[in-house]
Biopython code that builds the backbone (N, CA, C, O; Angstrom):
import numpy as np
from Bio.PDB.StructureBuilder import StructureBuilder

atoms = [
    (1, "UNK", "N", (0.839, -1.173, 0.000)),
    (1, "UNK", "CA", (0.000, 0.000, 0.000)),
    (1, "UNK", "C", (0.888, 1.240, 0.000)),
    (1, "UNK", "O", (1.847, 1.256, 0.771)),
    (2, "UNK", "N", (0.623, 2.401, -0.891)),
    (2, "UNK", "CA", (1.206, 3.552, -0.772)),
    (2, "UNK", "C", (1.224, 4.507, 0.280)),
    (2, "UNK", "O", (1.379, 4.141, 1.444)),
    (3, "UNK", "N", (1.095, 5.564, 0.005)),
    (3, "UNK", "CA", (1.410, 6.514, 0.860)),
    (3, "UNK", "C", (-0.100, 7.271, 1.291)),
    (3, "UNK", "O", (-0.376, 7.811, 2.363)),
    (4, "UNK", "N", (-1.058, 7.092, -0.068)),
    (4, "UNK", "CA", (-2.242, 7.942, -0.127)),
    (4, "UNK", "C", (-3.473, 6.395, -0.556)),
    (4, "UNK", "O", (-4.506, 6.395, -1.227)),
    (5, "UNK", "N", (-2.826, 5.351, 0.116)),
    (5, "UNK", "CA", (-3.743, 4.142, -0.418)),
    (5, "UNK", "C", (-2.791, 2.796, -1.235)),
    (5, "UNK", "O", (-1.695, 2.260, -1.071)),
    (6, "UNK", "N", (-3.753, 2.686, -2.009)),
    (6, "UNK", "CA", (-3.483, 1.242, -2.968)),
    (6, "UNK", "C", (-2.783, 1.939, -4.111)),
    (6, "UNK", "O", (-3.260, 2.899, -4.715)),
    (7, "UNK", "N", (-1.411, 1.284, -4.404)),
    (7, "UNK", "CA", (-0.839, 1.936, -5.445)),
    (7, "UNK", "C", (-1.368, 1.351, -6.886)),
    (7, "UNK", "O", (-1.779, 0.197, -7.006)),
    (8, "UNK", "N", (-1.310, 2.194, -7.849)),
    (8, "UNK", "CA", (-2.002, 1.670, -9.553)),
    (8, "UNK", "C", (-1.099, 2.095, -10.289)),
    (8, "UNK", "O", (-0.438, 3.133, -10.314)),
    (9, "UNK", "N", (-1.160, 0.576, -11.294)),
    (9, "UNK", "CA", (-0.384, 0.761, -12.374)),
    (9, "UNK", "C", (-0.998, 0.872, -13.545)),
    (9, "UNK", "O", (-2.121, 0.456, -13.826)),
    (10, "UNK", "N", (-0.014, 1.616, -14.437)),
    (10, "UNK", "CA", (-0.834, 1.789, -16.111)),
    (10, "UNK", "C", (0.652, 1.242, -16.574)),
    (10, "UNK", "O", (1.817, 1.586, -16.375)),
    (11, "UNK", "N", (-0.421, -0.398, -17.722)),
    (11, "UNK", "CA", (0.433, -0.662, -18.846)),
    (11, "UNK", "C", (-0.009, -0.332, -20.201)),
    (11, "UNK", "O", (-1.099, 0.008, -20.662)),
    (12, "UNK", "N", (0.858, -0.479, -20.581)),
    (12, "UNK", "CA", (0.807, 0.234, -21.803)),
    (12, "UNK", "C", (0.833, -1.366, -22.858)),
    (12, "UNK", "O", (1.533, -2.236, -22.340)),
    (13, "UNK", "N", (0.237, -1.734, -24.055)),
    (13, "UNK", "CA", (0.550, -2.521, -24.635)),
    (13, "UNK", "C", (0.653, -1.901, -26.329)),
    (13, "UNK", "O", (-0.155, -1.358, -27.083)),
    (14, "UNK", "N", (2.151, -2.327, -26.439)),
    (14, "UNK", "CA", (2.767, -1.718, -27.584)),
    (14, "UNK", "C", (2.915, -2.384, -28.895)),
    (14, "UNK", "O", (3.383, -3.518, -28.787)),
    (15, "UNK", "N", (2.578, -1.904, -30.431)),
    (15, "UNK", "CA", (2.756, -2.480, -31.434)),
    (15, "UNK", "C", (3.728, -1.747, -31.745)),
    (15, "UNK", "O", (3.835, -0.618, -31.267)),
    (16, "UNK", "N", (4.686, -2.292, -32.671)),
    (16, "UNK", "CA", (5.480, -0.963, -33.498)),
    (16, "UNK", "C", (4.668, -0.988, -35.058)),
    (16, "UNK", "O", (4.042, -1.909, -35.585)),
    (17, "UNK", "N", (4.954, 0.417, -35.555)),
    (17, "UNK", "CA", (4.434, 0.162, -36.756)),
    (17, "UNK", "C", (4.890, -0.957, -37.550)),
    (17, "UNK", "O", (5.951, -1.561, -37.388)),
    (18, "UNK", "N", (3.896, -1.212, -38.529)),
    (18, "UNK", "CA", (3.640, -2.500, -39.499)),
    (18, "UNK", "C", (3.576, -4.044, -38.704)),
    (18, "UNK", "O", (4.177, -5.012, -39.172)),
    (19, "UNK", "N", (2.854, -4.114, -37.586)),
    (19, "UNK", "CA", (2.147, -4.641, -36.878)),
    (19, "UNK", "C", (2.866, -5.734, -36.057)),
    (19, "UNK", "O", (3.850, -5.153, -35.600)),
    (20, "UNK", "N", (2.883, -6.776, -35.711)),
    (20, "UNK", "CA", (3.690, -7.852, -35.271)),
    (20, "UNK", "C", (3.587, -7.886, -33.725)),
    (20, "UNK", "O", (2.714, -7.221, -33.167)),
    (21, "UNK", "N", (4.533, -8.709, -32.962)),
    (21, "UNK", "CA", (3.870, -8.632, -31.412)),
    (21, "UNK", "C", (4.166, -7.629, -30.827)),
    (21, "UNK", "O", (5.025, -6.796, -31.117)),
    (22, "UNK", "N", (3.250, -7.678, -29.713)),
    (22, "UNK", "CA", (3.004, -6.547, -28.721)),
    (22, "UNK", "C", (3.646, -6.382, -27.544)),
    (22, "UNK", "O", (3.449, -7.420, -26.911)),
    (23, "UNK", "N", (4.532, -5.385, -26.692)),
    (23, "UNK", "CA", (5.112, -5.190, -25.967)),
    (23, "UNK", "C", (4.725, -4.723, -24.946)),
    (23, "UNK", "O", (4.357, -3.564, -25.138)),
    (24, "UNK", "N", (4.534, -5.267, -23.185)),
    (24, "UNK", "CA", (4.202, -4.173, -22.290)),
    (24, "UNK", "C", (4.994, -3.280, -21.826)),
    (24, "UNK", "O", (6.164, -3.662, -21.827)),
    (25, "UNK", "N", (4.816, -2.153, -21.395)),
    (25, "UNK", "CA", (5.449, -1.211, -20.403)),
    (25, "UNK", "C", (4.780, -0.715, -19.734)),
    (25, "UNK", "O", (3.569, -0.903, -19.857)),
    (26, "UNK", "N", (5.289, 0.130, -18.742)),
    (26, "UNK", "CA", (4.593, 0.805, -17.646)),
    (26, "UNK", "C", (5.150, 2.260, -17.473)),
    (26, "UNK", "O", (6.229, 2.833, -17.323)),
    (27, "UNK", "N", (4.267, 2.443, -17.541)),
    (27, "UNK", "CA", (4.074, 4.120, -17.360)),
    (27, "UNK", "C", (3.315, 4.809, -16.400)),
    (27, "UNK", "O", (2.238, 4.486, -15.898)),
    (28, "UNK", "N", (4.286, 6.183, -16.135)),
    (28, "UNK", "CA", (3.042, 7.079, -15.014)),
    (28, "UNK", "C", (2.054, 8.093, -15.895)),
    (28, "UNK", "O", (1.183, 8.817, -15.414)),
    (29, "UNK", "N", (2.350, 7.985, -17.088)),
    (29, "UNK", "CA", (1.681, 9.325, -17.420)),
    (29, "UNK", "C", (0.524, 8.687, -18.030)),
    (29, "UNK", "O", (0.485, 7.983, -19.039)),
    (30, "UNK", "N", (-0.686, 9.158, -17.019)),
    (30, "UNK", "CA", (-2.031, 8.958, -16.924)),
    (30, "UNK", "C", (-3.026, 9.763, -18.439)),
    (30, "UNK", "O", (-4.209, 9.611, -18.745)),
    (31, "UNK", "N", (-2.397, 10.247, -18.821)),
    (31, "UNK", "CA", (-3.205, 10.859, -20.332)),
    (31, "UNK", "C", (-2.864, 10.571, -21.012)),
    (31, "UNK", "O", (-2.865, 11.393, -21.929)),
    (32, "UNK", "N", (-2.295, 9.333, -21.303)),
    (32, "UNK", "CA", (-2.108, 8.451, -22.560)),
    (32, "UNK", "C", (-3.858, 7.592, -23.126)),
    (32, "UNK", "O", (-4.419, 7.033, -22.184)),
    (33, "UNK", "N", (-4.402, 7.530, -24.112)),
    (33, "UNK", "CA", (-5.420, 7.254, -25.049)),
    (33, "UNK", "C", (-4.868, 5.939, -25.572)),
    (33, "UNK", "O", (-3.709, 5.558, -25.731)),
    (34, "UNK", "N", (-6.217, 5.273, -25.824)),
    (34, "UNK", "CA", (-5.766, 3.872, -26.630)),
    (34, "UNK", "C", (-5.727, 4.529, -27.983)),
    (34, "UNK", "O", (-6.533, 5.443, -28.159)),
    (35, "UNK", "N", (-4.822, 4.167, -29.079)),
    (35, "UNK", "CA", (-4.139, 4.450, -30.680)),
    (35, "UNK", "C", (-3.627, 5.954, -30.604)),
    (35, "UNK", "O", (-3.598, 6.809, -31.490)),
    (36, "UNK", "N", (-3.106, 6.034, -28.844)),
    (36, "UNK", "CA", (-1.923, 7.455, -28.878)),
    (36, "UNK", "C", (-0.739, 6.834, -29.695)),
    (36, "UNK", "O", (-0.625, 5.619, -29.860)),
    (37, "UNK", "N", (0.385, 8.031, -30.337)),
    (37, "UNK", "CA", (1.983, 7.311, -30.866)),
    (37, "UNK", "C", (2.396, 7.802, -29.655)),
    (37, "UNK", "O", (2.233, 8.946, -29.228)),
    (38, "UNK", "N", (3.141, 6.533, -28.930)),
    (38, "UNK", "CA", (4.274, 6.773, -28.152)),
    (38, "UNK", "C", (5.829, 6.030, -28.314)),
    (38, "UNK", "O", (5.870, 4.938, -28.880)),
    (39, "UNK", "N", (6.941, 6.575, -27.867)),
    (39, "UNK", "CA", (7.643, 6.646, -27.873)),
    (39, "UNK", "C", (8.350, 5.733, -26.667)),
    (39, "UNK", "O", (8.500, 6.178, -25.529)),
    (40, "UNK", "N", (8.794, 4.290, -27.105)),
    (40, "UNK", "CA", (9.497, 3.617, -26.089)),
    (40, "UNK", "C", (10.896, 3.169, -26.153)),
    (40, "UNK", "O", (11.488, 3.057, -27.227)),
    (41, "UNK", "N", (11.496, 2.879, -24.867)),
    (41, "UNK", "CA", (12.782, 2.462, -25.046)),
    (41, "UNK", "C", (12.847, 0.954, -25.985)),
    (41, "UNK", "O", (11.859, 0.226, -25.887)),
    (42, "UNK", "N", (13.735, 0.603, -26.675)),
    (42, "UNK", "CA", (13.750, -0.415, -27.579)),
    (42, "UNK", "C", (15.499, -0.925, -26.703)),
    (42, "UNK", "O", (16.177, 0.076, -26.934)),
    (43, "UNK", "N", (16.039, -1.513, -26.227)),
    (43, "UNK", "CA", (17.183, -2.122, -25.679)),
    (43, "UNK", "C", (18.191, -2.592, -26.931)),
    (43, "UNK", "O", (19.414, -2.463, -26.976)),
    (44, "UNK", "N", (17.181, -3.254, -28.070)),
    (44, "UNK", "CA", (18.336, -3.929, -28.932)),
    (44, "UNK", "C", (17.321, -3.619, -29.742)),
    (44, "UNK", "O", (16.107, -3.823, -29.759)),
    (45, "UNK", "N", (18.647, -2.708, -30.864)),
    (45, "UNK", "CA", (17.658, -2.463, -32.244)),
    (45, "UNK", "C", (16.898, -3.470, -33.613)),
    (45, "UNK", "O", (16.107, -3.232, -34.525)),
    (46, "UNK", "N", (17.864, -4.994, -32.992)),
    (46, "UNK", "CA", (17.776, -5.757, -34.080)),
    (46, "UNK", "C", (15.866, -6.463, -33.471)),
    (46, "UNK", "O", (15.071, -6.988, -34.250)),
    (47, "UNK", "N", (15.607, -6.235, -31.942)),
    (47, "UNK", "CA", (14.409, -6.886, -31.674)),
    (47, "UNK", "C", (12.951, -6.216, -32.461)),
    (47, "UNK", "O", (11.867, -6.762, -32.670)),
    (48, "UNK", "N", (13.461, -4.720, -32.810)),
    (48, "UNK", "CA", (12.284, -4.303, -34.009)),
    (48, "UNK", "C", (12.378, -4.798, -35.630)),
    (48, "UNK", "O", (11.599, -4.567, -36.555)),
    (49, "UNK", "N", (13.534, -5.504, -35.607)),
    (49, "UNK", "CA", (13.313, -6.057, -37.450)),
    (49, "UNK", "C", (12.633, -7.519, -37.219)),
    (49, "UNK", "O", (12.202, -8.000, -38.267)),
    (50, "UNK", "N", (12.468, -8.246, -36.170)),
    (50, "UNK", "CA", (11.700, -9.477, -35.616)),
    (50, "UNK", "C", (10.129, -9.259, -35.857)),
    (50, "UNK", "O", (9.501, -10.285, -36.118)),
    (51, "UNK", "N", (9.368, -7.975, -35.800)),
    (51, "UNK", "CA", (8.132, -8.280, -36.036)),
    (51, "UNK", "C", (7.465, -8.153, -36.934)),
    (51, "UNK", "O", (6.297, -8.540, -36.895)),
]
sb = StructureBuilder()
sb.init_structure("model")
sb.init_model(0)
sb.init_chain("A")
sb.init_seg("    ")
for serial, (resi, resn, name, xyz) in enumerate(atoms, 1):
    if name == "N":
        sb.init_residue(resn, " ", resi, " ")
    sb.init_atom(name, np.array(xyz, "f"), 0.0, 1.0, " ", f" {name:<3s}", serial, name[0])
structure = sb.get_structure()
């Protein structure tokens, strides 16, 4: 439990363009929309030519 209650998470589930599987992350920023473009960390560039 937090500080002001029950803590909540927002995931995010990610396509990159031209479709293929989907990635979670987690985020705080609460005004994100489902079919917003966002911008995520990618670790290894070769895991976006995989989908």
């Amino acid at each position: 439990m937090g500080l002001f209650g029950p803590k909540k998470y927002i995931y995010l589930s990610v396509c990159f363009e031209g479709g293929g599987k989907t990635y979670c992350y987690l985020t705080k920023d609460k005004y994100i929309k489902v079919n917003d473009a966002v911008m995520v960390p990618v670790p290894n560039e070769s895991d976006k030519n995989h989908m």
